[in-house]
C-alpha positions in Angstrom: -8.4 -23.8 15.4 -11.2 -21.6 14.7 -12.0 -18.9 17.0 -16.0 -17.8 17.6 -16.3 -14.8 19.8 -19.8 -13.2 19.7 -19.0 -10.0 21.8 -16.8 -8.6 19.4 -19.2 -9.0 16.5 -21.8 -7.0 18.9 -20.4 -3.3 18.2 -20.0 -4.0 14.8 -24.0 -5.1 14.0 -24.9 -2.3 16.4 -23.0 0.4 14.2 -24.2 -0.9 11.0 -27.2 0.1 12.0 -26.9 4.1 12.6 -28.1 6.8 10.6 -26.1 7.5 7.2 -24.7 11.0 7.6 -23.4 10.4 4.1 -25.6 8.9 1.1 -23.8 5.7 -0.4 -23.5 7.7 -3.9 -21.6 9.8 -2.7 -19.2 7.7 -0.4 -18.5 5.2 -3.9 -17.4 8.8 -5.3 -15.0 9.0 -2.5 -13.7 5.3 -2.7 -13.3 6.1 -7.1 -11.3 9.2 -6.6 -9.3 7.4 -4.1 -9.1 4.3 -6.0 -7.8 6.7 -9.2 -5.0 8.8 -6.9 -4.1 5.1 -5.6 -3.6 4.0 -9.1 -1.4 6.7 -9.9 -0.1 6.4 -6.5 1.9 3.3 -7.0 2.5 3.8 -11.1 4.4 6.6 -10.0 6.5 4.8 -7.4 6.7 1.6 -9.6 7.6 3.2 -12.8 11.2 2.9 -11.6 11.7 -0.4 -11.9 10.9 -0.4 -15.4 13.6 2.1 -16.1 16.7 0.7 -13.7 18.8 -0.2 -17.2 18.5 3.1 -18.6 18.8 4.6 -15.7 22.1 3.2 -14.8 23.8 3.9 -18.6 23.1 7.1 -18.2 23.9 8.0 -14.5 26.6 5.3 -14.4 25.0 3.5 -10.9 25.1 0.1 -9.5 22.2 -2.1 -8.0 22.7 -1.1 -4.4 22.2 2.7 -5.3 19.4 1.4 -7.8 17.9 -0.4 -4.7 17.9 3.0 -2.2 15.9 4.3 -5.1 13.4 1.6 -5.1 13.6 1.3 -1.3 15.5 2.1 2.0 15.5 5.9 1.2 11.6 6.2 -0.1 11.4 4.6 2.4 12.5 5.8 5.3 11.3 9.3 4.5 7.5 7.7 3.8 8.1 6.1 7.3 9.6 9.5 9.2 7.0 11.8 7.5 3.9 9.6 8.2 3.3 9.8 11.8 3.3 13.7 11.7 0.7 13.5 8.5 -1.4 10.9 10.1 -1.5 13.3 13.0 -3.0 15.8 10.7 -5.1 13.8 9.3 -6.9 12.4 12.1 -7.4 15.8 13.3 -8.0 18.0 10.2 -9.7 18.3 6.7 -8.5 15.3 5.2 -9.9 15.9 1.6 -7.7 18.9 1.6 -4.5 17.4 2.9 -5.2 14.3 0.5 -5.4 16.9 -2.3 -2.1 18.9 -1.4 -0.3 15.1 -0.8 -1.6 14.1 -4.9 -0.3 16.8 -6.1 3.4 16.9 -4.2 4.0 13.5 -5.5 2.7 13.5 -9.2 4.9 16.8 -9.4 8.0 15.1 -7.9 7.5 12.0 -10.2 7.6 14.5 -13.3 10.6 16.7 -11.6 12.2 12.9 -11.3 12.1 13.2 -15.3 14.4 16.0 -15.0 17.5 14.3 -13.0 20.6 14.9 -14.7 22.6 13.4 -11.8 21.8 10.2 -9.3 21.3 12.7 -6.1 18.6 14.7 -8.3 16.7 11.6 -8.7 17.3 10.8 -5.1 15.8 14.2 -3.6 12.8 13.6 -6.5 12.1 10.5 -5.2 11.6 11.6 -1.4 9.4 14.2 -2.4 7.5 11.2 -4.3 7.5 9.4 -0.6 6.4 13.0 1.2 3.5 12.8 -0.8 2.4 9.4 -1.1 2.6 9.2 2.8 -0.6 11.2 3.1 -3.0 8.7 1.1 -3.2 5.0 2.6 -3.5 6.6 6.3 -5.7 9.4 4.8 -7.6 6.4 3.3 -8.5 4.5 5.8 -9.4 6.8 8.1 -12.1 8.4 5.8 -13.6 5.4 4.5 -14.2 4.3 7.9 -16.6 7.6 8.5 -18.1 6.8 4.8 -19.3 2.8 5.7 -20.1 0.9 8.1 -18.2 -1.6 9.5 -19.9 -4.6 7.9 -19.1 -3.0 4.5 -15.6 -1.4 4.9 -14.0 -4.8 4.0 -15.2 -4.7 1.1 -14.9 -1.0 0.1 -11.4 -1.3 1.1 -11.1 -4.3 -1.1 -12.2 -2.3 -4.3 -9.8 0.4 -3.0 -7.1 -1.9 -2.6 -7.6 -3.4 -6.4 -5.9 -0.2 -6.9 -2.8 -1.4 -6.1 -2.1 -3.5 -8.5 -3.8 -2.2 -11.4 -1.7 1.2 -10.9 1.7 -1.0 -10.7 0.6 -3.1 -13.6 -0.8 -0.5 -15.5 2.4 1.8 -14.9 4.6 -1.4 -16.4 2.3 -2.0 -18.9 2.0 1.7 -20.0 5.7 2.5 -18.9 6.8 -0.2 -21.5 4.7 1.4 -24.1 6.3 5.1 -23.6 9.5 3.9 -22.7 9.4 2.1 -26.8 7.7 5.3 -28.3 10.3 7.3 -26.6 13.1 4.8 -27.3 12.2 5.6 -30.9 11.0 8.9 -31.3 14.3 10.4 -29.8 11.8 13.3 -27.4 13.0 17.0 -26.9 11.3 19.4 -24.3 10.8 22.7 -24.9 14.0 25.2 -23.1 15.7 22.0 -22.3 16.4 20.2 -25.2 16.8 16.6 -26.0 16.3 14.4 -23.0 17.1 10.6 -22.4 13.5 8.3 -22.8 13.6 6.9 -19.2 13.3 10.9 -18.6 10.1 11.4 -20.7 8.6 8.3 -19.5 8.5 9.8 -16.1 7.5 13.2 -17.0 4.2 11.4 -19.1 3.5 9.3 -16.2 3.9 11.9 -13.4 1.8 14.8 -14.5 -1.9 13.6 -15.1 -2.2 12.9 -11.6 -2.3 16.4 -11.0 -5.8 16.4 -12.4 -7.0 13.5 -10.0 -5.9 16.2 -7.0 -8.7 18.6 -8.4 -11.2 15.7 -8.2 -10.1 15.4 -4.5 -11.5 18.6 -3.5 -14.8 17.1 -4.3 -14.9 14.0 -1.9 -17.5 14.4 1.1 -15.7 14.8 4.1 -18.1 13.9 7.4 -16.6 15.9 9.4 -17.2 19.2 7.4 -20.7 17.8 6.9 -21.2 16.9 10.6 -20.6 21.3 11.3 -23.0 22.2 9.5 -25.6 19.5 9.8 -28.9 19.9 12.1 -29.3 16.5 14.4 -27.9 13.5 13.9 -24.6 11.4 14.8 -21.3 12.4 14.0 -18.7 10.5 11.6 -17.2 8.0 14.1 -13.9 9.7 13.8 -15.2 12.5 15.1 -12.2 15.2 15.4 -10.7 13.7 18.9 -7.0 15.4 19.7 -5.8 11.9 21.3 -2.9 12.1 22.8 0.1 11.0 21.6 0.4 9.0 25.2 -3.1 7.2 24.7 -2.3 5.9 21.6 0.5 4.6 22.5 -1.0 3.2 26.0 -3.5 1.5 23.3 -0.7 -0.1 21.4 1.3 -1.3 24.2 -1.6 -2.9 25.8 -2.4 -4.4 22.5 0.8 -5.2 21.8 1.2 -8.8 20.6 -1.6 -8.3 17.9 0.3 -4.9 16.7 3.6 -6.5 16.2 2.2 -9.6 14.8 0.1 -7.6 12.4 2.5 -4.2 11.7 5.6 -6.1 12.0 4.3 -9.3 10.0 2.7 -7.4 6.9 6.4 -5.4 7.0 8.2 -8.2 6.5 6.4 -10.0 4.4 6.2 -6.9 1.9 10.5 -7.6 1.8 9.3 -10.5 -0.4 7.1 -8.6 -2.3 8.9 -5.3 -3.1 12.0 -7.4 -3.5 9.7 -9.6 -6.0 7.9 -6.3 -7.7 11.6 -4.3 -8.0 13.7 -7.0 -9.9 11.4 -9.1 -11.5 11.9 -7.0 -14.7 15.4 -7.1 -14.4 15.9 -10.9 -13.3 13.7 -11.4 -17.2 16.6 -8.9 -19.2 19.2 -10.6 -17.2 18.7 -14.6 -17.2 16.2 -14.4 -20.5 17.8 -11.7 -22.4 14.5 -10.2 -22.6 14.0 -6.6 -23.7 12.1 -4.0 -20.6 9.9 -3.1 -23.3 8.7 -7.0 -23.6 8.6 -7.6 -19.5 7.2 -4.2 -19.2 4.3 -5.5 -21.1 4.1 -8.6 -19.9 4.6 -7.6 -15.8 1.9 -5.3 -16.5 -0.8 -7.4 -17.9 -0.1 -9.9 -15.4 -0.3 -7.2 -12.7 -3.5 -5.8 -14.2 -5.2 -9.3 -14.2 -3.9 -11.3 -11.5 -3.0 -8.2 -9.0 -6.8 -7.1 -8.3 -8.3 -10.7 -8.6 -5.3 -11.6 -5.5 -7.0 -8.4 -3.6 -10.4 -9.1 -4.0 -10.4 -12.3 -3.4 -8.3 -11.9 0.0 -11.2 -9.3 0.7 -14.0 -12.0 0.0 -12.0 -14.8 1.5 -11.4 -12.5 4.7 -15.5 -11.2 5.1 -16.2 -15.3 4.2 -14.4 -16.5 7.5 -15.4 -13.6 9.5 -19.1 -14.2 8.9 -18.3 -17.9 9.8 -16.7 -17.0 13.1 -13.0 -16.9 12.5 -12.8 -13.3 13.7 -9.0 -13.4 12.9 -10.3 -14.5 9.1 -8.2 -11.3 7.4 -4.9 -12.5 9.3 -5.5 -16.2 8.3 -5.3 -14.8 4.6 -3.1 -12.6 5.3 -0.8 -16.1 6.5 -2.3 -17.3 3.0 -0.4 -14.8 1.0 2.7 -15.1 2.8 2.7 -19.1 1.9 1.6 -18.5 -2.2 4.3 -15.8 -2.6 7.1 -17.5 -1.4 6.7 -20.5 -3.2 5.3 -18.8 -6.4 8.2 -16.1 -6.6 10.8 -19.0 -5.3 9.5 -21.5 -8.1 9.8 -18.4 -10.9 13.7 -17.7 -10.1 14.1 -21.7 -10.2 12.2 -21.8 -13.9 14.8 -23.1 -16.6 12.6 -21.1 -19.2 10.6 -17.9 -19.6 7.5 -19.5 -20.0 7.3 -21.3 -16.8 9.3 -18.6 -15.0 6.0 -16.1 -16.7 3.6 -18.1 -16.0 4.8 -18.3 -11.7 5.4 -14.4 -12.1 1.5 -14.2 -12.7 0.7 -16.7 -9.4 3.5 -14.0 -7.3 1.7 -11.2 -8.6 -1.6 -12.6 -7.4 -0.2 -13.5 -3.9 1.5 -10.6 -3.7 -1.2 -8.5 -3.9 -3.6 -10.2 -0.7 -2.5 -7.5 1.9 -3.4 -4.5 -0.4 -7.1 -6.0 0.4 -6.9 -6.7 3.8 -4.0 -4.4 5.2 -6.5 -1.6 5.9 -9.3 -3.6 6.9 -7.3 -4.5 9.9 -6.5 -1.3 10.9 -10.0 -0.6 11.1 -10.8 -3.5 13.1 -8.4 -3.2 15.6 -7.8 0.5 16.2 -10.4 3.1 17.3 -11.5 5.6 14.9 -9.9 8.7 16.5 -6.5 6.4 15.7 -7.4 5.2 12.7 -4.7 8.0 10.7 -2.1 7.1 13.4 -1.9 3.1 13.1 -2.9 3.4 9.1 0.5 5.3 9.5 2.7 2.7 11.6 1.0 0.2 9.3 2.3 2.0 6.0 5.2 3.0 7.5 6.6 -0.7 8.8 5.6 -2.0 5.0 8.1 1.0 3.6 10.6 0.3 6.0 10.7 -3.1 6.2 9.4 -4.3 2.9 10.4 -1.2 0.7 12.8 0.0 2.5 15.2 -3.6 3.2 13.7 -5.9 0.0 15.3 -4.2 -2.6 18.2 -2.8 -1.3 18.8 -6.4 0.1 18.6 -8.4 -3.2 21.5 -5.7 -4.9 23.6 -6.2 -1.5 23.5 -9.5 -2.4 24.2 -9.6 -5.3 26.4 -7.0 -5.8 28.6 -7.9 -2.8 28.1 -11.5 -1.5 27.5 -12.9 -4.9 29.5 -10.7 -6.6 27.9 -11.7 -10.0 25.2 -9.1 -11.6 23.7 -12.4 -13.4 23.2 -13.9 -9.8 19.7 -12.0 -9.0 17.6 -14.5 -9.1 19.8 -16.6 -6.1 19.6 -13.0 -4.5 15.6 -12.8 -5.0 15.3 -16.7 -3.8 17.6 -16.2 -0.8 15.3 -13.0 0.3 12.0 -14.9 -0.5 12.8 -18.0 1.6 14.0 -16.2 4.8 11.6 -13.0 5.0 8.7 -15.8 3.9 9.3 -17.7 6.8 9.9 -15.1 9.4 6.6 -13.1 8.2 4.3 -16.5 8.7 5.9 -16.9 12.4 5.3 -13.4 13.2 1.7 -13.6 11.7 0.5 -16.6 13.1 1.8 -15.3 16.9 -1.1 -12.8 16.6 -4.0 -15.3 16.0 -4.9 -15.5 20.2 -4.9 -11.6 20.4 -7.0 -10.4 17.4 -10.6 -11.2 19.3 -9.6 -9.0 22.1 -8.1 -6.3 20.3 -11.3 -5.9 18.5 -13.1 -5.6 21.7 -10.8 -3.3 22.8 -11.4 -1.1 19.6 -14.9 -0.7 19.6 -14.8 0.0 23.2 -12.0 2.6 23.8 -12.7 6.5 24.9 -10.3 8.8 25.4 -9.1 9.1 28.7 -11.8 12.3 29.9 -14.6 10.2 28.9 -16.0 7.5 30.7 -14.7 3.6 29.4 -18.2 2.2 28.4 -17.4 -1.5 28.8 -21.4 -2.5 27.5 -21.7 -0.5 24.4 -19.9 0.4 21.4 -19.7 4.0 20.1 -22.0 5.1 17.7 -21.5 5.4 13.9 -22.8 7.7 11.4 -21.5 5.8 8.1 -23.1 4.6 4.9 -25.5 2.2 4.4 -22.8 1.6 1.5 
């Protein structure tokens, strides 16, 4: 049934029509730089599972230590160091602490290429988590000072393309290093000869150092707003909520919070399950080469990955202007559906070609939440939260989708199946059930959404009066 509810459309229009405190050249700047660190953002974290055969030759691992890598420890230490970040970052500089977060993990993603044992590329890969946990809630909460709401969706969107293009571009490029190296036999200077997998993550890891430098250059309203001479403040304002208000604001909104948080978490099981053995189920059940599938995964996640974002963006701002003012969960449901049967229909393929051709509909599906995710924060969090719930928000998708996906498909496989060749029933068995669960949990939230947007624009923390007529103002982008 669509939903048409007026009054929570009324804040929005009335904030898209304050005074810019930011000119819309300059906030497309911010969303480029961010788009760049998001890029390297997930190469760096995806770049692993390009490299799990190597990786286990040399360090003599199975696929439920290759699946903490890819998952439960990132992350749970993404999930534990979030919260205190986000609180950071909704109260401080968050160009800078953006900056100092690029840098940890492109640095930790290079020092992963020095691992000579399993734990080294263990405590490598939590600082990689340390440091990525600063960008999505960092993200959101910046553009949503830098646009207005009527155009966040789709500068989110463009942010979001990100996503996919860094994980296929990492394969893509990953495949190509990972052969040069493979060949070329590389040797670093003190240390000596070193396996490819470690080059590869060295050469992937340290140009993102560069995009922290570009960082420091992103407007950041709130600086602006210290200096400036009349006019509004950003909308996030630098508020010290409480750590007690916001979680009054999430129990009283609760349904729409665990549909939403808890939904997107388990449906990103299927997708980081998808994302870290796709490779592998190709070399396994086709005999295919990580070079070949490297290349391949990566074109496909180049192509189909941003059109799957944008397109959830568009499809989500389509509904909303018709009225559905739940449109970005109804797409969100969308996804949920196209991955499940795309990713179950490519471990069921009797050849590569059909089995490629569904790995290009996954990676399109897969990619639907990197569009809307943040989008939904926005809508249904105030902007003094925004850090905070961007936080829960990236935190329940590590947990739940990073941190149990992976590391569920080698549990399977490694000790119910018992049969290394028997990842694809592993990746079917985890598509079908976390599917299934995520659309439940998604669709339970459909009733709520309306109110918890109303709720949104109308919150003040608890000294300041609750304005029940009026929204509070805006000083975003005409972007």
């Amino acid at each position: 049934m669509i939903t048409r509810d007026t009054h929570a459309t009324e804040p929005m229009n009335s904030a898209a029509q304050a005074a810019p405190s930011v000119s819309p050249a300059r906030a497309w700047y911010a969303v480029c730089v961010l788009l760049t660190a998001y890029i390297f953002s997930i190469m760096d974290r995806q770049i692993l599972t390009l490299l799990v055969g190597p990786i286990q030759k040399t360090l003599g691992i199975n696929d439920t230590q290759i699946g903490l890598l890819h998952g439960f420890t990132f992350a749970a230490f993404y999930g534990v160091m979030g919260l205190p970040i986000a609180r950071l970052i909704d109260r401080g500089n968050r160009r800078a602490i953006i900056a100092i977060g690029i840098a940890v993990w492109s640095l930790a993603t290079a020092a992963s290429g020095l691992a000579s044992e399993y734990w080294h590329l263990l405590a490598a890969r939590i600082a990689v988590a340390v440091g990525e946990a600063v960008l999505l809630p960092g993200t959101v909460s910046l553009v949503a000072d830098l646009f207005t709401p009527d155009k966040r969706g789709r500068a989110m969107g463009v942010f979001g393309a990100a996503g996919p293009v860094g994980s296929g571009g990492g394969l893509f490029a990953g495949g190509l290093i990972l052969g040069a190296y493979t060949l070329s036999h590389p040797v670093l200077p003190f240390l000596g000869a070193i396996e490819p997998w470690q080059a590869t993550f060295i050469a992937v890891g340290l140009p993102g150092v560069v995009v922290a430098f570009f960082m420091l250059a992103v407007p950041e309203p709130r600086a602006a707003k210290q200096g400036a001479t009349g006019g509004r403040g950003p909308e996030s304002k630098i508020v010290n909520v409480p750590v007690a208000q916001v979680k009054d604001y999430i129990v009283r909104n609760g349904r729409t919070f665990c549909a939403f948080i808890v939904g997107a978490g388990v449906f990103y099981m299927s997708v980081y399950g998808f994302a870290g053995w796709a490779p592998t189920y190709f070399v396994r059940h086709f005999g295919w080469s990580y070079q070949e599938i490297g290349k391949l995964f990566g074109l496909l996640m180049v192509v189909a990955g941003p059109a799957g974002t944008l397109f959830a963006s568009w499809l989500g701002e389509r509904w909303i202007r018709r009225g559905v003012v739940h449109g970005y969960l109804r797409v969100a449901m969308l996804g949920v559906c196209g991955i499940t049967a795309s990713g179950s229909a490519m471990v069921l393929a009797a050849t590569a070609t059909p089995a490629a051709i569904f790995l290009g509909f996954a990676a399109f599906f897969a990619m639907f939440m990197f569009g809307i995710g943040p989008a939904i924060v926005a809508q249904i969090t105030p902007a003094p939260m925004h850090g905070q719930v961007a936080a829960l928000f990236t935190g329940a998708l590590n947990l739940l989708g990073a941190g149990l996906g992976p590391v569920a498909i080698g549990l399977i496989t490694d000790y119910v199946l018992r049969d290394r060749n028997a990842i694809g029933s592993s990746m079917l068995i985890v598509f079908l059930g976390a599917g299934a669960l995520a659309f439940l949990l998604l669709r339970s939230g459909i009733r709520s959404y309306g109110d918890s947007m109303k709720h949104a624009a109308l919150w003040r923390p608890a000294h300041e009066p609750q304005d029940l007529a009026s929204a509070p103002p805006t000083s975003a982008a005409q972007g």
